[in-house]
PDB file of N, CA, C and O in Angstrom:
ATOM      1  N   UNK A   1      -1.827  -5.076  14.936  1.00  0.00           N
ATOM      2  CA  UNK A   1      -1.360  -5.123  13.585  1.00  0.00           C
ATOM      3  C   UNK A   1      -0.780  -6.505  13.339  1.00  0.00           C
ATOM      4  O   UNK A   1       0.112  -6.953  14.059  1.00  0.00           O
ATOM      5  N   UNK A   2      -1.399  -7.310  12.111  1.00  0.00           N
ATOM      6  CA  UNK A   2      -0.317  -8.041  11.577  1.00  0.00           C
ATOM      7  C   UNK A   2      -0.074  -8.443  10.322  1.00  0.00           C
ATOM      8  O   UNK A   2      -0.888  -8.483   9.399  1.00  0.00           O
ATOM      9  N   UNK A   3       1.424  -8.836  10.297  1.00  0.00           N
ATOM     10  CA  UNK A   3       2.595  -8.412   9.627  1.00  0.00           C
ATOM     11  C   UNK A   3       2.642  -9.684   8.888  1.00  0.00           C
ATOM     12  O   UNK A   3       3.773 -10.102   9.138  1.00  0.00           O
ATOM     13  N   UNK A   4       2.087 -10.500   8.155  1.00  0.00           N
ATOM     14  CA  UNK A   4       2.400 -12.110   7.736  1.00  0.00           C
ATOM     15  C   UNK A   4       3.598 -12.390   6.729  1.00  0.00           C
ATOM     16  O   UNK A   4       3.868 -11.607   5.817  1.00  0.00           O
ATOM     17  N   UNK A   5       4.230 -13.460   6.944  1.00  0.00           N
ATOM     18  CA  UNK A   5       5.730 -14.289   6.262  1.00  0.00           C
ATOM     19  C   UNK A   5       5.165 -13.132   4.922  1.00  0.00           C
ATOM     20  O   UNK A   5       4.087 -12.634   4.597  1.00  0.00           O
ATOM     21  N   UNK A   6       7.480 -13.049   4.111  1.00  0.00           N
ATOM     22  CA  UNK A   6       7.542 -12.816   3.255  1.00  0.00           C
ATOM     23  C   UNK A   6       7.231 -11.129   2.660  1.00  0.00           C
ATOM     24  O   UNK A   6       7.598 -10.490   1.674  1.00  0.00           O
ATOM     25  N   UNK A   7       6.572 -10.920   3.557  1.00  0.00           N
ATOM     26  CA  UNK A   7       5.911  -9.195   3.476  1.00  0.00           C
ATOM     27  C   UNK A   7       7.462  -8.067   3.113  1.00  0.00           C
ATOM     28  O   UNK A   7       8.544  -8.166   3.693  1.00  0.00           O
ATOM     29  N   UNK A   8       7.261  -7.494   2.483  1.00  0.00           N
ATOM     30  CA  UNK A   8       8.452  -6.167   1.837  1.00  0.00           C
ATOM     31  C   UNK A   8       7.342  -4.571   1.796  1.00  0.00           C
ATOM     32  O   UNK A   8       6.365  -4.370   1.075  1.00  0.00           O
ATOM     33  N   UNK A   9       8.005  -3.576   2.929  1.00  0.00           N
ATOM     34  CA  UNK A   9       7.445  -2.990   3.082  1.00  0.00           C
ATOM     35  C   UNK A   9       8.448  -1.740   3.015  1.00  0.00           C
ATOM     36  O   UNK A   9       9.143  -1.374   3.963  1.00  0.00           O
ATOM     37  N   UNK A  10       8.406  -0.958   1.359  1.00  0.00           N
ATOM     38  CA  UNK A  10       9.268   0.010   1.366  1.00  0.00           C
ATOM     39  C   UNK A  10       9.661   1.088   2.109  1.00  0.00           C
ATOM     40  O   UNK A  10       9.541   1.098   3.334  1.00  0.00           O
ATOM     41  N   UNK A  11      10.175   2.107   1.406  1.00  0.00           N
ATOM     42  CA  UNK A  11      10.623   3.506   2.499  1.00  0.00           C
ATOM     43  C   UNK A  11      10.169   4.335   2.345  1.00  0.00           C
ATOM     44  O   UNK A  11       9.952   4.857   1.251  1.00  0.00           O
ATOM     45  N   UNK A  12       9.811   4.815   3.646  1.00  0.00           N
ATOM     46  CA  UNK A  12       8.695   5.908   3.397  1.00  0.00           C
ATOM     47  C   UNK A  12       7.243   5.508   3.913  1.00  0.00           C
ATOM     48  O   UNK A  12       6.370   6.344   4.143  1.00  0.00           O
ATOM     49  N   UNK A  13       7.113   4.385   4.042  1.00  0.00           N
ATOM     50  CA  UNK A  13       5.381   3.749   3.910  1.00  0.00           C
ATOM     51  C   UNK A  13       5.293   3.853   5.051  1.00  0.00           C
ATOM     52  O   UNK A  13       6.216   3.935   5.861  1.00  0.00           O
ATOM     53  N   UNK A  14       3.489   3.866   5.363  1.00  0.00           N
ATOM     54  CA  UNK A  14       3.213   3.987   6.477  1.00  0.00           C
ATOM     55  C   UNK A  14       1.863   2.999   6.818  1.00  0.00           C
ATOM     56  O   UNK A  14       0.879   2.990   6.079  1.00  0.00           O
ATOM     57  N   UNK A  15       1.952   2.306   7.847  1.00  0.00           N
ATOM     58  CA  UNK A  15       0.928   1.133   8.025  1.00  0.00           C
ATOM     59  C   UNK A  15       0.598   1.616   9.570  1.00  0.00           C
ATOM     60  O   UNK A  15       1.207   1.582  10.640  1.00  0.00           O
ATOM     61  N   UNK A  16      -0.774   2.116   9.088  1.00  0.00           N
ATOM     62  CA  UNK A  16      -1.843   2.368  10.755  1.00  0.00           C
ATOM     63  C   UNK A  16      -2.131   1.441  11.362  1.00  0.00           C
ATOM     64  O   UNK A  16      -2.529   0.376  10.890  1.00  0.00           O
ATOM     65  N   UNK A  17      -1.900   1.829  13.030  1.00  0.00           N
ATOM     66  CA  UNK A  17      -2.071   0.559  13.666  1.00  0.00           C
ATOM     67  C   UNK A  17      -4.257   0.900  13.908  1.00  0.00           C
ATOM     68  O   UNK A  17      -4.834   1.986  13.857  1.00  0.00           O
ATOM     69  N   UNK A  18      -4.897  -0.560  14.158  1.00  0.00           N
ATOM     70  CA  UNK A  18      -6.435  -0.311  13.583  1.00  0.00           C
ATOM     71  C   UNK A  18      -6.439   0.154  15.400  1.00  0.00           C
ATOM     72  O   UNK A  18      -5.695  -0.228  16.303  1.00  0.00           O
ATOM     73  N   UNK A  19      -7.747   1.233  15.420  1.00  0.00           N
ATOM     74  CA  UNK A  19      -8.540   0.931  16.569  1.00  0.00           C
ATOM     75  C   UNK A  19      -9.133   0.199  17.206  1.00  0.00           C
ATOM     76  O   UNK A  19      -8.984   0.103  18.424  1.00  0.00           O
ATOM     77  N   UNK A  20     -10.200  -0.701  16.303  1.00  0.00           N
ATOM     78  CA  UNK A  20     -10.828  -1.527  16.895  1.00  0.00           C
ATOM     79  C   UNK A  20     -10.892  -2.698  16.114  1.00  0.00           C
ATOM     80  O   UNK A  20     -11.803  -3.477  16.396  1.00  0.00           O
ATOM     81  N   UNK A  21     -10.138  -2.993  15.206  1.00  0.00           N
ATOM     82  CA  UNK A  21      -9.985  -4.300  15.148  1.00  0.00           C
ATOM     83  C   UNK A  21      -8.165  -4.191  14.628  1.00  0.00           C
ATOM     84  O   UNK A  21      -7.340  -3.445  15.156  1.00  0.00           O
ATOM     85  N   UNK A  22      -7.854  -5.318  13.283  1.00  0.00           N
ATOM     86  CA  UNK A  22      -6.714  -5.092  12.888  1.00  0.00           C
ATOM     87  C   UNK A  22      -6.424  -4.825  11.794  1.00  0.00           C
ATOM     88  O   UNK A  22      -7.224  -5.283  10.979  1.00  0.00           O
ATOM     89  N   UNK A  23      -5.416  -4.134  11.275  1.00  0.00           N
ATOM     90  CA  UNK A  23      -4.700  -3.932  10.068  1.00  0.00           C
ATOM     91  C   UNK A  23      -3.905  -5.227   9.720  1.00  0.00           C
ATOM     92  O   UNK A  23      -2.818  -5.463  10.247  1.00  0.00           O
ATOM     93  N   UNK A  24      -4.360  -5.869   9.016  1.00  0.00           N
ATOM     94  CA  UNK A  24      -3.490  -7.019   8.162  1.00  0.00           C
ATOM     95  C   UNK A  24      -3.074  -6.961   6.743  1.00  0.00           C
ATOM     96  O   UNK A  24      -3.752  -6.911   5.717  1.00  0.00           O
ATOM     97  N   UNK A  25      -1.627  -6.983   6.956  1.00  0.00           N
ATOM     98  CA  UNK A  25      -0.750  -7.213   5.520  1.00  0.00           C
ATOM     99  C   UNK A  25      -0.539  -8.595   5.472  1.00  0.00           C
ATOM    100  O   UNK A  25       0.335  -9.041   6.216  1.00  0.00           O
ATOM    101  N   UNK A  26      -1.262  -9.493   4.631  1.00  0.00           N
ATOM    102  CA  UNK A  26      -1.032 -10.870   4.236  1.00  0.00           C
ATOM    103  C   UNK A  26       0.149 -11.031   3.582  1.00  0.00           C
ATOM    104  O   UNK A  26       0.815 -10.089   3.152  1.00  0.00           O
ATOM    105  N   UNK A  27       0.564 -12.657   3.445  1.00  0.00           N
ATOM    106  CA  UNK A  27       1.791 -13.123   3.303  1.00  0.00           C
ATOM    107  C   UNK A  27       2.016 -13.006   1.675  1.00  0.00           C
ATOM    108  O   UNK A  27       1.118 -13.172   0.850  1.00  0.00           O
ATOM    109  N   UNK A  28       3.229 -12.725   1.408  1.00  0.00           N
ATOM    110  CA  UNK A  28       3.781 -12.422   0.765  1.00  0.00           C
ATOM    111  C   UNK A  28       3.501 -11.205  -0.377  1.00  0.00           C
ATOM    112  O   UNK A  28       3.734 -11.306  -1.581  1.00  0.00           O
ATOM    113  N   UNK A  29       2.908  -9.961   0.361  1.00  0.00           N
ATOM    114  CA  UNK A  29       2.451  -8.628   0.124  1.00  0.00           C
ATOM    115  C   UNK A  29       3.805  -7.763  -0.200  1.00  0.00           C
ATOM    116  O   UNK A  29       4.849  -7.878   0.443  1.00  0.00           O
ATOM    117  N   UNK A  30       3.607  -6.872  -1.313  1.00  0.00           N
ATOM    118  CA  UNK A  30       4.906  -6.177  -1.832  1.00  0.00           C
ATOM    119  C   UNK A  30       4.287  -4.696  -1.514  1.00  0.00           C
ATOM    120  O   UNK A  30       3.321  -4.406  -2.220  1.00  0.00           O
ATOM    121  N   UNK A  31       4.699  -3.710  -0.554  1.00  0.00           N
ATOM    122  CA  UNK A  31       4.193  -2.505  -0.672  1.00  0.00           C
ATOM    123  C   UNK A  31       5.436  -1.818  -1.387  1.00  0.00           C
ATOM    124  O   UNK A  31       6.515  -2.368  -1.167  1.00  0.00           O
ATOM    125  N   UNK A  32       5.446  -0.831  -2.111  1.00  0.00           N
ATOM    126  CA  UNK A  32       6.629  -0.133  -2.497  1.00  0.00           C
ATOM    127  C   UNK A  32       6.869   1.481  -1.914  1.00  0.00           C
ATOM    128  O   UNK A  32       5.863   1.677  -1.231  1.00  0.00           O
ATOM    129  N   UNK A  33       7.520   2.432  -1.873  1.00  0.00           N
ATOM    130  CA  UNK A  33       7.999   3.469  -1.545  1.00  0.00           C
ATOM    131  C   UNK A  33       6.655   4.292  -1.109  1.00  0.00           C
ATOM    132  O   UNK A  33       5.654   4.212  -1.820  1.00  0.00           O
ATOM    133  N   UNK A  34       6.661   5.023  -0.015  1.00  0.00           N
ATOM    134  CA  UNK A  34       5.291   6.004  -0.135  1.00  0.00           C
ATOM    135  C   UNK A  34       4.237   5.313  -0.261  1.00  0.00           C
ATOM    136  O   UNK A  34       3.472   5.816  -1.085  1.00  0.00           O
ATOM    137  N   UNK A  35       3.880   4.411   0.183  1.00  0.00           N
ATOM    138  CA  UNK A  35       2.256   4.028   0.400  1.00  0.00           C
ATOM    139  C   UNK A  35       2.054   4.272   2.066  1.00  0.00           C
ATOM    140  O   UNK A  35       2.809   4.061   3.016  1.00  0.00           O
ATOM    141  N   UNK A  36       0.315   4.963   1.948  1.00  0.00           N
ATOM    142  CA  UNK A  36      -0.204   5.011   2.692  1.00  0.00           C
ATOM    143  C   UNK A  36      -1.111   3.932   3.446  1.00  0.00           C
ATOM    144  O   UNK A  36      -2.229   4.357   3.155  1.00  0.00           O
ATOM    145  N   UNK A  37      -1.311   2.847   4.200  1.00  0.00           N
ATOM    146  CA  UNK A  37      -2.204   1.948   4.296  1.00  0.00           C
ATOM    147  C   UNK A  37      -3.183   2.126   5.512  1.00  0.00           C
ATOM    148  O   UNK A  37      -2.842   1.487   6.507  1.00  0.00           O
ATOM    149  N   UNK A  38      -4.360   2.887   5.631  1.00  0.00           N
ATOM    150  CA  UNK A  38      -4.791   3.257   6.916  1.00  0.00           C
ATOM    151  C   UNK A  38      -5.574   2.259   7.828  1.00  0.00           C
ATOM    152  O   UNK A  38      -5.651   1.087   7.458  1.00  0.00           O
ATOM    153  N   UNK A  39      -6.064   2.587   8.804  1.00  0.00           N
ATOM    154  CA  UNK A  39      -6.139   1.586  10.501  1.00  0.00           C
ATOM    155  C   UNK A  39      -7.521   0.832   9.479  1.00  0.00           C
ATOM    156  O   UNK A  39      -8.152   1.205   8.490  1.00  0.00           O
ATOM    157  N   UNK A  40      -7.529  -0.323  10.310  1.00  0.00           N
ATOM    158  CA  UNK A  40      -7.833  -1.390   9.933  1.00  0.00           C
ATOM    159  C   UNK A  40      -8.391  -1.937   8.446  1.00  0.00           C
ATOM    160  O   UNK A  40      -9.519  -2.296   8.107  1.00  0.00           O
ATOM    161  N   UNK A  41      -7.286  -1.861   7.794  1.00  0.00           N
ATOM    162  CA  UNK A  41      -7.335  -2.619   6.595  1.00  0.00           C
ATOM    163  C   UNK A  41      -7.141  -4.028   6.855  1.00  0.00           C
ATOM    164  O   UNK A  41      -6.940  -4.552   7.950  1.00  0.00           O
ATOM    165  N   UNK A  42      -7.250  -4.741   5.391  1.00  0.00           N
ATOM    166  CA  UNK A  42      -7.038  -6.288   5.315  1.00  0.00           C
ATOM    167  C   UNK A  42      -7.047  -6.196   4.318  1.00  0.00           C
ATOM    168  O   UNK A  42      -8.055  -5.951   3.655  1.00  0.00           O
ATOM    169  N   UNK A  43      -5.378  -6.447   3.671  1.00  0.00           N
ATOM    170  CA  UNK A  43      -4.778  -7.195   2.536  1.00  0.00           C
ATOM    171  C   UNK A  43      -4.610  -8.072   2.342  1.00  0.00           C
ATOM    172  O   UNK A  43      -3.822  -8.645   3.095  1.00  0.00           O
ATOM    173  N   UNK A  44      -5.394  -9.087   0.847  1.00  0.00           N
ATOM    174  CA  UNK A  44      -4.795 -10.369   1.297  1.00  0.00           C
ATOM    175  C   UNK A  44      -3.452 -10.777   0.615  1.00  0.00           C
ATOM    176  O   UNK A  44      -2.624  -9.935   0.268  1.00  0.00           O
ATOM    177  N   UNK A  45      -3.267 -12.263   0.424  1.00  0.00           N
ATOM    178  CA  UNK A  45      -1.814 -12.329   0.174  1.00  0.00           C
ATOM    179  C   UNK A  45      -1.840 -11.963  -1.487  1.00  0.00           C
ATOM    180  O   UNK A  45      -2.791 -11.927  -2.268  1.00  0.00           O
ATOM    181  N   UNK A  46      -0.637 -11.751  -1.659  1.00  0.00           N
ATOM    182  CA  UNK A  46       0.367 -11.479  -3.181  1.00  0.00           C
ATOM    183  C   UNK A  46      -0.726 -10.199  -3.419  1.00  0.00           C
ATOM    184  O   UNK A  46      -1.726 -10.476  -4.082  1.00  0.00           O
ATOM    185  N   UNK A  47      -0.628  -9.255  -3.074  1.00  0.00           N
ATOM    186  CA  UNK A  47      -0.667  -7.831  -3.661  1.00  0.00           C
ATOM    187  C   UNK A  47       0.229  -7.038  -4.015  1.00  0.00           C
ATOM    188  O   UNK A  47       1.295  -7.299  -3.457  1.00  0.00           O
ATOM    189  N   UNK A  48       0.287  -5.903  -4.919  1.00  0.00           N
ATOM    190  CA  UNK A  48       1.289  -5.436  -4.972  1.00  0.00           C
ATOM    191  C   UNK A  48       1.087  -3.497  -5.048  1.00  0.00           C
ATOM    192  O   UNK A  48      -0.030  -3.025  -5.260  1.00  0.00           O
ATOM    193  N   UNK A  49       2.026  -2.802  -4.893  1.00  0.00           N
ATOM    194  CA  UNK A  49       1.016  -1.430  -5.420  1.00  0.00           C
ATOM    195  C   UNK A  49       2.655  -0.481  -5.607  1.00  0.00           C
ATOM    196  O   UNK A  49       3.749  -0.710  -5.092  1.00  0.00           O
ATOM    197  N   UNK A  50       2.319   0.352  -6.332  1.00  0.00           N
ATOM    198  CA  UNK A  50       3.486   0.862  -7.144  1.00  0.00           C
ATOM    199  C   UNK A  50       3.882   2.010  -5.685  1.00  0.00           C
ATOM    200  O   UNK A  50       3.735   1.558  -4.550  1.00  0.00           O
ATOM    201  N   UNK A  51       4.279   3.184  -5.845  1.00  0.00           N
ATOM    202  CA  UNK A  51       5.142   4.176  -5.356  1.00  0.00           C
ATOM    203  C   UNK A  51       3.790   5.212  -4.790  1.00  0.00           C
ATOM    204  O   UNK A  51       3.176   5.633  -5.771  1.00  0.00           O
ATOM    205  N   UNK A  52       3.430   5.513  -3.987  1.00  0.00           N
ATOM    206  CA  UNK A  52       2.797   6.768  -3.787  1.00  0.00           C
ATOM    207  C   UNK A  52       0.998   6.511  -3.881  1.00  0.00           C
ATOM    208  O   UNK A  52       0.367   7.278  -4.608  1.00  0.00           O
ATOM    209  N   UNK A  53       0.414   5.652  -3.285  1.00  0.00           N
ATOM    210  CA  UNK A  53      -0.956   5.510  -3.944  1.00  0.00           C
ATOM    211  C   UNK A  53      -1.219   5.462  -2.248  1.00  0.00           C
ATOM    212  O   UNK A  53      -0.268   5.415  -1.468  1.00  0.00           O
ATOM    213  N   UNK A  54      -2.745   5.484  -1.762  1.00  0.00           N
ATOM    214  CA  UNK A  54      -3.396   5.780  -0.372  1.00  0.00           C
ATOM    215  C   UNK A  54      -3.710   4.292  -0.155  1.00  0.00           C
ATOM    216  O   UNK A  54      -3.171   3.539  -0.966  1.00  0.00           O
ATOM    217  N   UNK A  55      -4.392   3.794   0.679  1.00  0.00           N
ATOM    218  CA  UNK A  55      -5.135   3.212   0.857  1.00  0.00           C
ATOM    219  C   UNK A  55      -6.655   3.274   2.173  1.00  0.00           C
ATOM    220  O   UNK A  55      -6.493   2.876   3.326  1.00  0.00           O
ATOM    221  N   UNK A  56      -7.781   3.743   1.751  1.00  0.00           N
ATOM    222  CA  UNK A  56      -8.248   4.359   2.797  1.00  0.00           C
ATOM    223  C   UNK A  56      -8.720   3.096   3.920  1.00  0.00           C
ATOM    224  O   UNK A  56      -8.727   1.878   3.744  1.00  0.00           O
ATOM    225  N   UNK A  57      -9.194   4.105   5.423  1.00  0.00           N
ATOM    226  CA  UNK A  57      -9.278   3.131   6.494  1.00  0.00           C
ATOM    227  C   UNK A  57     -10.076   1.900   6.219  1.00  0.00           C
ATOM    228  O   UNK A  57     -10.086   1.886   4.988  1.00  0.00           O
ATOM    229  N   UNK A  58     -10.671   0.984   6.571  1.00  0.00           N
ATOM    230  CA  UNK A  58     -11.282  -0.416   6.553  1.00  0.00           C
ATOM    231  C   UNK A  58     -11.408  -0.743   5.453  1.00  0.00           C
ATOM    232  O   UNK A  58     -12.518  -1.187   5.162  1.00  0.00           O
ATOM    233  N   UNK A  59     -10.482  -0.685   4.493  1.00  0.00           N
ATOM    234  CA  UNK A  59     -10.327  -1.129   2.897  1.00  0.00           C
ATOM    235  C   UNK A  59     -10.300  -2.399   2.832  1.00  0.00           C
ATOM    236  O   UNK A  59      -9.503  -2.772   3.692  1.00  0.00           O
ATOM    237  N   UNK A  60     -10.901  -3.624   2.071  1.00  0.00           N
ATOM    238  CA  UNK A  60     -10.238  -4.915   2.165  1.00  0.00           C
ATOM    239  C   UNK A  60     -10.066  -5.166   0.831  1.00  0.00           C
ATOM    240  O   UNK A  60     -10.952  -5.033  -0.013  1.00  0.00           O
ATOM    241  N   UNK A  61      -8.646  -5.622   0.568  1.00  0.00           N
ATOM    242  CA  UNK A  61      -8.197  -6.165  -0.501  1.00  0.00           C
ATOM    243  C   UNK A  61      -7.864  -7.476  -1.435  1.00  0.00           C
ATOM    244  O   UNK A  61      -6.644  -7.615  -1.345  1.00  0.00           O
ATOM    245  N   UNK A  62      -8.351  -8.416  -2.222  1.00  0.00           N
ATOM    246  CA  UNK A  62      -8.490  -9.443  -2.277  1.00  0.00           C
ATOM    247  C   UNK A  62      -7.312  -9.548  -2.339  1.00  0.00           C
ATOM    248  O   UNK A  62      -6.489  -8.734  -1.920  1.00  0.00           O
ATOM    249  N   UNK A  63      -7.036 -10.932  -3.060  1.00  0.00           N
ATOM    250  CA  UNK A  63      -5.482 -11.476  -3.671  1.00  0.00           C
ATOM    251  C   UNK A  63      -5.665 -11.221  -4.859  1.00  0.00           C
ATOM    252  O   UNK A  63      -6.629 -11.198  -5.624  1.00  0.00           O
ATOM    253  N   UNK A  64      -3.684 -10.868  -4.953  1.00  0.00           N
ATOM    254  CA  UNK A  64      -3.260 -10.953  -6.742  1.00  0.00           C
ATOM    255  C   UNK A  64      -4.092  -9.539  -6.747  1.00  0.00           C
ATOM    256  O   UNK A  64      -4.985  -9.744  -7.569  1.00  0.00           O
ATOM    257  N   UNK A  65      -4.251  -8.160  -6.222  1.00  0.00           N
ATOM    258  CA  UNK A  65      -4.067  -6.880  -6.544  1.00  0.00           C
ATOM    259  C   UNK A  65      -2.954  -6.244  -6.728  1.00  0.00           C
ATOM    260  O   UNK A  65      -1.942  -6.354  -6.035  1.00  0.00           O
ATOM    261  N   UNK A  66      -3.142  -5.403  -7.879  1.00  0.00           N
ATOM    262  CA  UNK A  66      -1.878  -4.419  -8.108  1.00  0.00           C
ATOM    263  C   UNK A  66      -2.939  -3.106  -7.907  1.00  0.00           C
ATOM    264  O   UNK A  66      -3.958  -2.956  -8.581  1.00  0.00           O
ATOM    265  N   UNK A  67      -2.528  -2.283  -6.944  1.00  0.00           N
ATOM    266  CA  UNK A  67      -2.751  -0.697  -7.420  1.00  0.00           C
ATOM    267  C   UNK A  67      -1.834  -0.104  -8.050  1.00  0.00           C
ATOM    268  O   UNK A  67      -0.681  -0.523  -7.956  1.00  0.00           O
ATOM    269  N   UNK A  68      -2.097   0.846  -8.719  1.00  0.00           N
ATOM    270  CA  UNK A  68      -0.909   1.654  -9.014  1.00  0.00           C
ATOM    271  C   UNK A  68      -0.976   3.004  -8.736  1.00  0.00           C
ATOM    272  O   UNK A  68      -2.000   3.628  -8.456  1.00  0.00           O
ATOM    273  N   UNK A  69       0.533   3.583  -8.850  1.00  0.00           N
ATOM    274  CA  UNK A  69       0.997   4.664  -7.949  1.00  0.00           C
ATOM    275  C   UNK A  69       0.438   6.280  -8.903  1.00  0.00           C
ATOM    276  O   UNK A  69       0.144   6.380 -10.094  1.00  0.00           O
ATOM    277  N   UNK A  70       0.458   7.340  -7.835  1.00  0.00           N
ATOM    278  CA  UNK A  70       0.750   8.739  -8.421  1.00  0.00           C
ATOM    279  C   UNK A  70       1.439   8.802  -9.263  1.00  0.00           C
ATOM    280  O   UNK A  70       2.337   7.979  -9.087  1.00  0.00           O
ATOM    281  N   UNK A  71       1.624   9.585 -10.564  1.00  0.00           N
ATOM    282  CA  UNK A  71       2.669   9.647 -11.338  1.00  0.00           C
ATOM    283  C   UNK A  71       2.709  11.272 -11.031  1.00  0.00           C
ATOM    284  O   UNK A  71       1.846  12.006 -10.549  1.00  0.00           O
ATOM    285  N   UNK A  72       4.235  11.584 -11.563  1.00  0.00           N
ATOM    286  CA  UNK A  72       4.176  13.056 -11.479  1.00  0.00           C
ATOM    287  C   UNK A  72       5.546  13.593 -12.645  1.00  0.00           C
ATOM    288  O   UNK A  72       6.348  12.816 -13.163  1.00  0.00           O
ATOM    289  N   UNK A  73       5.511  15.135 -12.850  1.00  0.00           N
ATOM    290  CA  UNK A  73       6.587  15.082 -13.781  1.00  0.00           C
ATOM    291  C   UNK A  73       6.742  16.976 -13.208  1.00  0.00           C
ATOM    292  O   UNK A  73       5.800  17.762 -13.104  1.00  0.00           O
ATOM    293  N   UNK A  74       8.279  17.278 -12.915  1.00  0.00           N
ATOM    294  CA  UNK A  74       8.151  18.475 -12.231  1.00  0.00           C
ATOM    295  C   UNK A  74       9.021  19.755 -13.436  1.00  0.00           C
ATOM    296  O   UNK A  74       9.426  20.870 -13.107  1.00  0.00           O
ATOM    297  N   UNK A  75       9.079  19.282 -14.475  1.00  0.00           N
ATOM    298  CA  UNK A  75       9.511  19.726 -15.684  1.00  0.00           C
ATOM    299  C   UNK A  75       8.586  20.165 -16.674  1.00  0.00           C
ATOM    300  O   UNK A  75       7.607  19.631 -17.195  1.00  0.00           O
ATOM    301  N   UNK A  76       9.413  21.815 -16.868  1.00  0.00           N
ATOM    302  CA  UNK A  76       7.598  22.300 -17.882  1.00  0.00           C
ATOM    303  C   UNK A  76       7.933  21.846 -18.881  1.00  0.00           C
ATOM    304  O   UNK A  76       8.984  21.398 -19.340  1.00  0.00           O
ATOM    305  N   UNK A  77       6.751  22.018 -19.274  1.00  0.00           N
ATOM    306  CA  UNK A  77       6.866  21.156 -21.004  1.00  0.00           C
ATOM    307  C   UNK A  77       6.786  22.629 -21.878  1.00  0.00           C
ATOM    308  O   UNK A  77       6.206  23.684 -21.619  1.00  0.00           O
ATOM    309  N   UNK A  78       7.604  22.225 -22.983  1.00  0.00           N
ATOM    310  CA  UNK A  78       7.668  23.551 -24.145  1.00  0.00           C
ATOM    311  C   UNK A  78       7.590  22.513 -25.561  1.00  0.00           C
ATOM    312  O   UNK A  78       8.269  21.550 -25.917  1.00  0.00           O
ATOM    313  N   UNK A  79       6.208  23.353 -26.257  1.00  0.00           N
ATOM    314  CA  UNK A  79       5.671  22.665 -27.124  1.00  0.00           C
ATOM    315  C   UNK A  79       6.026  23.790 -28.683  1.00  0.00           C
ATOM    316  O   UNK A  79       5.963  25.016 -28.776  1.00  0.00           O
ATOM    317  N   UNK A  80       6.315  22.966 -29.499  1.00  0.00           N
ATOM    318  CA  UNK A  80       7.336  23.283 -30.374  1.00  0.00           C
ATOM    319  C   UNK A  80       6.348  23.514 -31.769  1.00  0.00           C
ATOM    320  O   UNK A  80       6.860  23.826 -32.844  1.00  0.00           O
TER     321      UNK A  80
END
C-alpha cells in the first residue's frame, strides 16, 4: 500500500491492502467518513469523495475527481 504526502483519510474508512500489485492514494487525496477503497486501486492526486460511497477493486482514478456520497434520511415523511 501507498500512502502519498498530504493524504486525509477520515473515520470509519477503509483502504485494502492489494494482492498482487498496489493500492495507491496519491498526494494530496481527501477521503471523507465511510469510504470504502478496495485492493488494488490507484488514485491519483487531488481527489476528493463525500461520506459513504464504495470504491470497487482495481478502480483507477484520474486527478481532480470528486465522487459523491450515499445520501440517506431516516425520518418518515407526512405529506400534507
Amino acid at each position: 500500500m501507498v500512502i502519498e504526502d498530504d493524504v486525509e483519510i477520515g473515520a470509519n474508512s477503509t483502504v485494502d491492502r492489494a494482492t498482487l500489485d498496489a493500492t495507491v492514494i496519491g498526494r494530496g487525496t481527501k477521503i471523507d467518513n465511510l469510504v470504502m477503497v478496495a485492493h488494488n486501486c490507484t488514485i491519483a492526486s487531488t481527489p476528493s469523495s463525500s461520506p459513504r460511497p464504495g470504491i470497487s477493486g482495481s478502480t483507477t482514478l484520474g486527478n481532480y475527481v470528486t465522487i459523491a456520497g450515499a445520501g440517506g434520511d431516516g425520518g418518515p415523511y407526512h405529506h400534507r
